[in-house]
C-alpha positions as CSV (number, residue, x, y, z in Angstrom):
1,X,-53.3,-29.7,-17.3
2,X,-52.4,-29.3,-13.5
3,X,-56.4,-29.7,-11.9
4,X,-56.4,-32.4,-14.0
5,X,-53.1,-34.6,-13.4
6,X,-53.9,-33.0,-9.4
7,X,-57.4,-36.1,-9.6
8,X,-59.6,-32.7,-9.9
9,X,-60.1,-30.0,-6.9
10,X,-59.1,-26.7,-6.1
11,X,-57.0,-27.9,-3.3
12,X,-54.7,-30.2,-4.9
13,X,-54.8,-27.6,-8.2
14,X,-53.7,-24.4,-6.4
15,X,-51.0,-26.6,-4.3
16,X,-49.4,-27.8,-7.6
17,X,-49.6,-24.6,-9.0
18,X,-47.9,-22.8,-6.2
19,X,-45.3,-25.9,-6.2
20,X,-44.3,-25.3,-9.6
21,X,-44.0,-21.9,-9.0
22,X,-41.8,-22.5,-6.3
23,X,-43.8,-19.7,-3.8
24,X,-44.2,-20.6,-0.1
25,X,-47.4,-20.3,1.2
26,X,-46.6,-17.4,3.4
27,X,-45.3,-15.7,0.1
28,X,-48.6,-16.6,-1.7
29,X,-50.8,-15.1,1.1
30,X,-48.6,-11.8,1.1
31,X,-48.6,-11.6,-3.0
32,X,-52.8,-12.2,-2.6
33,X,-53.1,-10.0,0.8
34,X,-54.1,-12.6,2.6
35,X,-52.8,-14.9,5.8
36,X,-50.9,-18.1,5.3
37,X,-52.9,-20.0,7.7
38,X,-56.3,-18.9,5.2
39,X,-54.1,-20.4,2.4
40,X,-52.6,-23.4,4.3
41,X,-56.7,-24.3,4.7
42,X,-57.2,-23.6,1.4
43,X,-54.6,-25.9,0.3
44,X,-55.3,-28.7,2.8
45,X,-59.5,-28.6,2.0
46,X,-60.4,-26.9,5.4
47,X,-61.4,-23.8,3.7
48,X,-63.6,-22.9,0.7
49,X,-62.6,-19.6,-0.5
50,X,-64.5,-16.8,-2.4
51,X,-64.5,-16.3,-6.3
52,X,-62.1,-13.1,-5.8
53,X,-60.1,-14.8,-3.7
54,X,-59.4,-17.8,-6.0
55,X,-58.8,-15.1,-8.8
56,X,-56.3,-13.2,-6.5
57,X,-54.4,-16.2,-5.5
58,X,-54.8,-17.3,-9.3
59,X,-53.0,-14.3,-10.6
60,X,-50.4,-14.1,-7.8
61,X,-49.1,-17.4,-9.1
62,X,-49.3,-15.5,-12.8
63,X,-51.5,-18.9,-13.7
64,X,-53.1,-18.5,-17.2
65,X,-56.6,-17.3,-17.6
66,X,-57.8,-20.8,-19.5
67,X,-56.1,-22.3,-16.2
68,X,-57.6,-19.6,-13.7
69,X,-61.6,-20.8,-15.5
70,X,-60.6,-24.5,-14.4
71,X,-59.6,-23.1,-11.0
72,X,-62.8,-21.3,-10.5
73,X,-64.9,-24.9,-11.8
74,X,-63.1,-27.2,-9.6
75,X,-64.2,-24.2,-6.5
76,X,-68.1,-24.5,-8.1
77,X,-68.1,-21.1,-9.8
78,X,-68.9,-20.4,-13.1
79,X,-65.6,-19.4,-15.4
80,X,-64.7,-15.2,-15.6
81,X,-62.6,-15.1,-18.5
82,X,-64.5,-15.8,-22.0
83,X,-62.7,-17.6,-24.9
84,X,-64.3,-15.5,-27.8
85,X,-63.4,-16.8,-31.7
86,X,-60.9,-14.1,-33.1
87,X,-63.1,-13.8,-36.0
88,X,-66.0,-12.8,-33.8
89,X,-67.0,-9.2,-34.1
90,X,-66.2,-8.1,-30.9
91,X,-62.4,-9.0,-31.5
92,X,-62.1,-6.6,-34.5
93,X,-59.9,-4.3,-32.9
94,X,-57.8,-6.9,-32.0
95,X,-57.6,-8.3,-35.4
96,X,-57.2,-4.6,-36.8
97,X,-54.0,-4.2,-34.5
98,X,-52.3,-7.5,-35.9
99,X,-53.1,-6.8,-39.2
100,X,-51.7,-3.5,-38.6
101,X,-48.6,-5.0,-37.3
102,X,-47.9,-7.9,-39.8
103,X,-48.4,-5.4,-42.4
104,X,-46.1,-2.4,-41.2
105,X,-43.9,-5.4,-40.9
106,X,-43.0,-6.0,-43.9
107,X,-40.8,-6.7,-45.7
108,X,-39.6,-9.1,-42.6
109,X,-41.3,-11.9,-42.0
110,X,-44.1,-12.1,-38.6
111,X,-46.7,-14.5,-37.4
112,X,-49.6,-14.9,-35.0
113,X,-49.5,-18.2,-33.3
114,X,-51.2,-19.4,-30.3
115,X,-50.0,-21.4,-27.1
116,X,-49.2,-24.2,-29.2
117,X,-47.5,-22.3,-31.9
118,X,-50.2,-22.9,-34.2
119,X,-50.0,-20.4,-37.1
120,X,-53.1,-17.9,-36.6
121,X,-51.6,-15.2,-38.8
122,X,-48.8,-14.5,-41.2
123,X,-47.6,-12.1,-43.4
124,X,-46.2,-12.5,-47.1
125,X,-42.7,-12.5,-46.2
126,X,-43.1,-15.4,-43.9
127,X,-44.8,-17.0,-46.6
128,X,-41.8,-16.7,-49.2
129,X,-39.5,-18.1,-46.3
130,X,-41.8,-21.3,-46.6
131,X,-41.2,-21.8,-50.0
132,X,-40.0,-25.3,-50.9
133,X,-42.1,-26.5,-47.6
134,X,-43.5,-30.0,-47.9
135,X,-47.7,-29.5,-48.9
136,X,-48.5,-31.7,-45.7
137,X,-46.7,-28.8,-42.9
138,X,-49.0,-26.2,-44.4
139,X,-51.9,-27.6,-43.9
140,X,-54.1,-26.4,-41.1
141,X,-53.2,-26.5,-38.0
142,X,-49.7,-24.9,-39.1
143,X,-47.0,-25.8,-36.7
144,X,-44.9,-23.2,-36.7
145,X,-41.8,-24.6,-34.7
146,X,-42.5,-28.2,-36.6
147,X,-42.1,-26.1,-40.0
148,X,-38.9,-24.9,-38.8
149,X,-37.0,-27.6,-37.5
150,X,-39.1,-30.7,-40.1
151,X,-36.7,-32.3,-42.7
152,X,-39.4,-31.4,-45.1
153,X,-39.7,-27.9,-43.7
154,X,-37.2,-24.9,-43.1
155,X,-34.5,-27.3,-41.3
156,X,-32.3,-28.2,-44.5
157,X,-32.4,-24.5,-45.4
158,X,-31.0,-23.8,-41.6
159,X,-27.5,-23.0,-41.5
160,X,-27.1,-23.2,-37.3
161,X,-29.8,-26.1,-37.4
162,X,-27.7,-27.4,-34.5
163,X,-28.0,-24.0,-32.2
164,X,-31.2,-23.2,-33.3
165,X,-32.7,-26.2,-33.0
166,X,-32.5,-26.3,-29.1
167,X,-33.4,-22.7,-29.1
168,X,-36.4,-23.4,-30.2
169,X,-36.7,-26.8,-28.1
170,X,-35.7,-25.3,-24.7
171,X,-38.3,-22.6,-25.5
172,X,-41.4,-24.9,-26.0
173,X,-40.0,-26.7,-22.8
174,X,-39.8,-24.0,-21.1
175,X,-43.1,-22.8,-21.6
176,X,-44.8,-26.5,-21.0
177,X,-43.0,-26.2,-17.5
178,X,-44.6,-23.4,-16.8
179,X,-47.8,-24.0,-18.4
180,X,-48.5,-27.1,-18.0
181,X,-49.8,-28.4,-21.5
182,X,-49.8,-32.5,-22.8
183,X,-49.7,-30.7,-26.5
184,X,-46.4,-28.6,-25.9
185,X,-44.8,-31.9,-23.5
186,X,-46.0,-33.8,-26.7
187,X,-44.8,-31.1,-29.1
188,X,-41.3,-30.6,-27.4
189,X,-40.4,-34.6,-27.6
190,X,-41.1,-34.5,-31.5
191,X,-39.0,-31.6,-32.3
192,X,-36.4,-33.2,-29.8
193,X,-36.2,-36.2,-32.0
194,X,-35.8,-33.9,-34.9
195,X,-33.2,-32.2,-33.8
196,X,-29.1,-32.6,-34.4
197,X,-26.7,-33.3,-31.4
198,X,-27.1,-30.7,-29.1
199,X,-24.0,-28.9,-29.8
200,X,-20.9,-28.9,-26.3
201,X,-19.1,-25.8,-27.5
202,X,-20.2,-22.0,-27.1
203,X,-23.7,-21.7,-28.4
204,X,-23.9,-19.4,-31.9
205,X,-24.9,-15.8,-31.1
206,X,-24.4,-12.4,-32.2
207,X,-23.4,-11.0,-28.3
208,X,-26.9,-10.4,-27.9
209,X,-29.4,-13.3,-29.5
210,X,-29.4,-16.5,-30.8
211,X,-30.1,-16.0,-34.4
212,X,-31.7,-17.8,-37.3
213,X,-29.2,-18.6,-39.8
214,X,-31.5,-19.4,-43.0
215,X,-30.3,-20.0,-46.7
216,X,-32.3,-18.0,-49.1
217,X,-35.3,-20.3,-50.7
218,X,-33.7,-20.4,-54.2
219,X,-30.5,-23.1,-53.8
220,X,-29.4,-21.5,-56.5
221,X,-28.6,-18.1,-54.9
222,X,-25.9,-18.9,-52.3
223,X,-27.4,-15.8,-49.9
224,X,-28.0,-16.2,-46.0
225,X,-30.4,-14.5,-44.1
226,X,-29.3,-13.5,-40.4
227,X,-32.3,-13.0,-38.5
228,X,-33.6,-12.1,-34.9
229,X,-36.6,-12.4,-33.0
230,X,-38.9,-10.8,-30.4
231,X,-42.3,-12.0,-28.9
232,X,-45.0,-10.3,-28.3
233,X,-48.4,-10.8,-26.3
234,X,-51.5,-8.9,-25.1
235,X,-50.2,-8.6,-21.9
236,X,-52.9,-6.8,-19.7
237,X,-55.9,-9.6,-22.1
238,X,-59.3,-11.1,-20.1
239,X,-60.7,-13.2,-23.1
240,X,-58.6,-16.3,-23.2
241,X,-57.8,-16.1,-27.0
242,X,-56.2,-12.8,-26.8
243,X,-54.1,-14.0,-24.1
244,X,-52.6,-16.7,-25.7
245,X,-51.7,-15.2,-28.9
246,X,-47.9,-14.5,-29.4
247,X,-46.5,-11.9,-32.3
248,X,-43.3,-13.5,-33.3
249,X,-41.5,-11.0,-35.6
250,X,-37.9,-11.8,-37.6
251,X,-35.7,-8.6,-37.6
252,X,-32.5,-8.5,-40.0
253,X,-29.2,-8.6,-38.3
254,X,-27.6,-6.9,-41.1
255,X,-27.7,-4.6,-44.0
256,X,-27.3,-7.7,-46.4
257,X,-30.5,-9.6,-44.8
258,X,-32.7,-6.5,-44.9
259,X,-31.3,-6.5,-48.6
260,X,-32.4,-9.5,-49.5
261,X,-35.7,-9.7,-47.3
262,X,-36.9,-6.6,-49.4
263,X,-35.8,-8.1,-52.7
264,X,-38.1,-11.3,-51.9
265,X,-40.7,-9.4,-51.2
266,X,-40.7,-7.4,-54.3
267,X,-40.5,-11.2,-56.1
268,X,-44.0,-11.8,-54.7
269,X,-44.7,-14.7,-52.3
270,X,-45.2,-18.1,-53.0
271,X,-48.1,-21.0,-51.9
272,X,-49.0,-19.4,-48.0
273,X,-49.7,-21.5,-45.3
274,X,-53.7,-22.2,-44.0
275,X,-54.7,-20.8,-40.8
276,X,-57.9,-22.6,-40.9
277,X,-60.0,-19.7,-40.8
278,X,-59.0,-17.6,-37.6
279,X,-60.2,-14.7,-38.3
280,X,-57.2,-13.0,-39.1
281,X,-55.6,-13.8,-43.1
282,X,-52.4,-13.3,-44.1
283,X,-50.8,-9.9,-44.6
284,X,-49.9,-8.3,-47.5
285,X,-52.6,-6.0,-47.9
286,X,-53.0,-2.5,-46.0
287,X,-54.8,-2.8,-42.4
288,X,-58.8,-3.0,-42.3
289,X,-59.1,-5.1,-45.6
290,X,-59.2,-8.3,-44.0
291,X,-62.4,-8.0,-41.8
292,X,-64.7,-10.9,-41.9
């Protein structure tokens, strides 16, 4: 993490985190209604700012909760933002509204993961896209971009592996830039030495998206799925596990996917994934039935 690679101290911390975010101090101190010259001291160790002050300048430079409770420690305040299990009672309205949304869902595929893109939650019809997944991917923690783009996991069945791929690579490099993590840097270098070529000519897309270009699971049945996805996140969250959950949710691109999607479902769903015991199970049972 940045207070960490910085040698420790709010200082050096806030100074790397307005350097990656490529903000001027004078544009810092307007965002946080303050003065450059209070955040050049800041910066430089002259000054020793207030807890409200480190949260404004915190979320000016849209740092992450976790990040904003190791600001606050390396200034000698106690952390503001709790990190609260998602199976923990006082979460239940958070775990009603996934459930609620990986069930209405179906019959597309969805899943909860967290910064890493650990699988938190899934619903069946993600599940019956894993089929034919090595044991050893499934097991908890669930990867969710090293299920897709493994030789034992989706990327045989992957019909644009080559586009794809690096949609999914840029992505978790883009999001270790600018969050610092060593488990994404760590996690993009793997999938990059998965990955095909990245490919010189005009990437696959539909106008609009890159899509997923998946075979169905049976070899046997010659079909494609064309799919699209959105992400979604608790946007206005204070407790540091809500924040960093993302909804990730497959959408046909076409009559003939939404086809097929529904006809696996009816099939049932094969082996699912483990979450290791998140609090949230997988969904294929109406909302409020999977409260701990």
């Amino acid at each position: 993490m940045i207070g960490e690679s910085a040698g420790g101290g709010l200082a050096p911390a806030l100074r790397e985190w307005r350097t990656r975010r490529r903000v001027s101090q004078l544009e810092l101190a307007t965002r946080a209604g303050t003065t450059q010259r209070h955040v050049s001291f800041i910066e430089s160790g002259r000054s020793s700012p207030g807890r409200s002050m480190i949260i404004r300048l915190a979320e000016s430079l849209e740092v992450p909760i976790r990040e904003r409770n190791d600001l606050l420690l390396a200034a000698g305040f106690a952390p503001v933002y709790p990190q609260t299990r998602l199976d923990d009672p006082r979460l239940a309205p958070i775990r009603t509204a996934l459930e609620r949304i990986l069930y209405g869902h179906l019959p597309y595929p969805a899943v909860v993961v967290d910064r890493h893109g650990d699988l938190t939650a899934a619903n069946t019809a993600f599940h019956t896209l894993t089929a034919g997944v090595a044991p050893h991917l499934l097991e908890p923690p669930v990867s969710v971009p090293r299920v897709l783009l493994h030789p034992q996991g989706l990327a045989p069945r992957i019909a644009n592996l080559d586009v794809w791929a690096w949609h999914v690579i840029d992505r978790v490099h883009a999001e270790s830039v600018r969050n610092p993590d060593d488990r994404l840097r760590r996690l993009g270098h793997e999938l990059t030495g998965l990955a095909p070529p990245r490919p010189r000519d005009a990437p696959d897309h539909l106008g609009f998206a890159v899509p997923l270009r998946l075979r169905a699971p049976d070899p046997a049945d010659g079909r494609e799925l064309t799919l699209i996805t959105t992400l979604t996140h608790f946007g206005t969250a204070t407790d540091v596990t809500v924040a960093e959950l993302r909804l990730e949710a497959f959408l046909p691109a076409d009559r003939e996917t939404g086809d097929l999607l529904a006809e696996l479902h009816r099939t049932g769903s094969p082996r699912s994934p483990e979450t290791g015991g998140s609090g949230v199970a997988a969904s294929g049972a109406p909302p409020g039935t999977l409260d701990p």
